[in-house]
Structures are given as C-alpha cells and as structure tokens.
N, C-alpha and C positions, 0 to 999 in steps of 0.2 A: 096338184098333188106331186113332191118331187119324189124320186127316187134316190134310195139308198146303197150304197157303193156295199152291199154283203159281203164280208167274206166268207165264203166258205171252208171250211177244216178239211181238207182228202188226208187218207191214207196215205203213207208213204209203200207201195208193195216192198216187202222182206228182202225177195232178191233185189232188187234198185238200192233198196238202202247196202243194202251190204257189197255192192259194188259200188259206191260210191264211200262207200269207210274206206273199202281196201286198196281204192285206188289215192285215197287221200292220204292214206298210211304208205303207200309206195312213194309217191311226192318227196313225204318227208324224210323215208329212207335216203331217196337221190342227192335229195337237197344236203342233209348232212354229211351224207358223203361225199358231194362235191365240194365242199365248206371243209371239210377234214383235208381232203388232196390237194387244197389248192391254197395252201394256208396266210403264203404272201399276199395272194389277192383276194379283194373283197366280194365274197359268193350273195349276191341278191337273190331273194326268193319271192315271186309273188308280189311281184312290184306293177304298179297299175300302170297303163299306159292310155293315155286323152290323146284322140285324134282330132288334128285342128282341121275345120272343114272339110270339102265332103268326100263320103266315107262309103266302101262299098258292105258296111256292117249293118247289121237288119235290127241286133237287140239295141244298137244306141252306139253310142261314142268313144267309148272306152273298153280297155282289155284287161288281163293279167299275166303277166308273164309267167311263165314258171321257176327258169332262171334267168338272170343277167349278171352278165361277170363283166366288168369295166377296167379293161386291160389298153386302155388307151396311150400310156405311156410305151406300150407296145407296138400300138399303131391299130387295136383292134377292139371288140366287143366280142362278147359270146351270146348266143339268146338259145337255150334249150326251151322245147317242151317237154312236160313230162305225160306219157300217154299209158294209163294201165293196161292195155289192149292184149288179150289173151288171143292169141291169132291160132290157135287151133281150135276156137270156138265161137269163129267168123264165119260166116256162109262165102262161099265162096263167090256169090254176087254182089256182096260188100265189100269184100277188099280192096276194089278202087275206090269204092264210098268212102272208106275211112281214110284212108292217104291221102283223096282230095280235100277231103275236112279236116284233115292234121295239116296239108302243108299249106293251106288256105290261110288258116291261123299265125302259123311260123310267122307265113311273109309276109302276113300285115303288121308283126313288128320289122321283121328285118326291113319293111318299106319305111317308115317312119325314123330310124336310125338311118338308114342312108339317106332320105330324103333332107333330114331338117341336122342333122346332124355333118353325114355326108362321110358316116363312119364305115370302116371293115367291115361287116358284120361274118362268123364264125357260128354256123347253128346247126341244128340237126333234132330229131325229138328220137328221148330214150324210152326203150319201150322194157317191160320188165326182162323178160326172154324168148329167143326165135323157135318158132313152131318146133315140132318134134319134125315133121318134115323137109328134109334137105332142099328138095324143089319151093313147098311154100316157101322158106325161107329166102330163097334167092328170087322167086317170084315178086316177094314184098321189096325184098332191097334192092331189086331192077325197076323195079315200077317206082320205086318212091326216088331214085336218083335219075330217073330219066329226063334229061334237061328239053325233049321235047314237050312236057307238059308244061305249067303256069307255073306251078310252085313246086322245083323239085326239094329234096333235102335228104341227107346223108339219113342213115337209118343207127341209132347206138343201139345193145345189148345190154342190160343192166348187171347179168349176172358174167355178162365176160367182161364186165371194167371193174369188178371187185377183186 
C-alpha cells in the first residue's frame, strides 16, 4: 500500500498575514523610491541569486535579493535588504537574533559578487524607522556595524532617506 503526499490547507494566523502584506508593501515603497532617485541607473528589485556549490543555506540554493543596482562602470554594486523590522516591538533578547539573521543573508550575496564576480560590493539593509529610543537605536546601529562579528553592515532609516 503506498502513501499519499496530502496536502494539508492551515490557516494563515491574521496577525502573520498582515505582517507580511505590510512588510511587502514597505519593499515596494523602498524599491520605488530607490528607482525614482537613482534614475540614471538601473534599480533591480527582487532578482534571484543560484549559488554554485556548496552553500551554508539550509532551505536550498538560491536567494532573492531585495535590491541590486549595477553601477559597475563605477567600479561598484549595491545590494540592499529590505527588512520591515519594527524595533520597538522586539524583545530585547532578540535583537542580536534579528541582526544575525539580516546580516547572515546580506553577505551571502555580497559573497557571491565578490566571489565569482570580484565586484565592490556597497550594502546595508533598510529598515522602515529607528526605535522611539535614542539608546535602542544606537544599540542596533552599534551592533549591526560592529566589524568584530561575521557579517557586519551599515544600518538605513527609511523615513530619514525620504
């Protein structure tokens, strides 16, 4: 008797889904508006990336970027993430969790561009806006540029680049 590959139907819970609209509506905020300011050059959004052999990624072989700007007759690349991360509604034993897991990601493209490429790369992930707290804030943007960890990266405001 073989078995049958079921799928099963779940729920999607209300709040998940609507955190996942709004951060997908913040994306495309970013994306437009980095596409509007940067009009000579070509603003990529969401461009997949195949890593060739082996790979320290768990779900498979491939990514997605959020942006890539290809300013190589500059001499460089750009690679943002875009993270909807509402940091006043972080517990505070997660906010190396999430830095790790944002810049984990960053710099498995920025490795693959410099690797196979052997390009600049220019990155940082934009996050909507910095805590209501002066210290959280500088807490996040210390931790996440601190070059003694593995993957640091510059930290953007989304509402102070408009």
């Amino acid at each position: 008797m073989s078995k049958k590959n079921v799928s099963v139907k779940r729920e999607i819970p209300k709040e998940l889904l609507d955190r996942l609209k709004y951060g997908k509506k913040f994306q495309t905020e970013v994306q437009n508006f980095l596409r509007k300011e940067t009009k000579s050059i070509d603003v990529k959004r969401e461009i997949e990336v195949i890593y060739e052999g082996k790979t320290q990624r768990k779900m498979g072989d491939y990514g997605r970027m959020d942006i890539f700007i290809d300013d190589r007759e500059e001499g460089y690349v750009v690679i943002y993430e875009i993270k909807a991360t509402d940091w006043d509604k972080i517990k505070e034993s997660n906010i190396l969790k999430n830095l790790e897991s944002h810049g984990r990601q960053l710099h498995r493209y920025i490795e693959k561009f410099v690797n196979e490429h052997n390009d600049i790369v220019v990155h940082g992930v934009i996050y909507p806006k910095p805590p209501k707290s002066i210290e959280l804030r500088k807490l996040i943007e210390n931790l996440a540029i601190d070059t003694k960890r593995r993957t640091p990266f510059p930290v953007y405001w989304f509402s102070e680049m408009k």
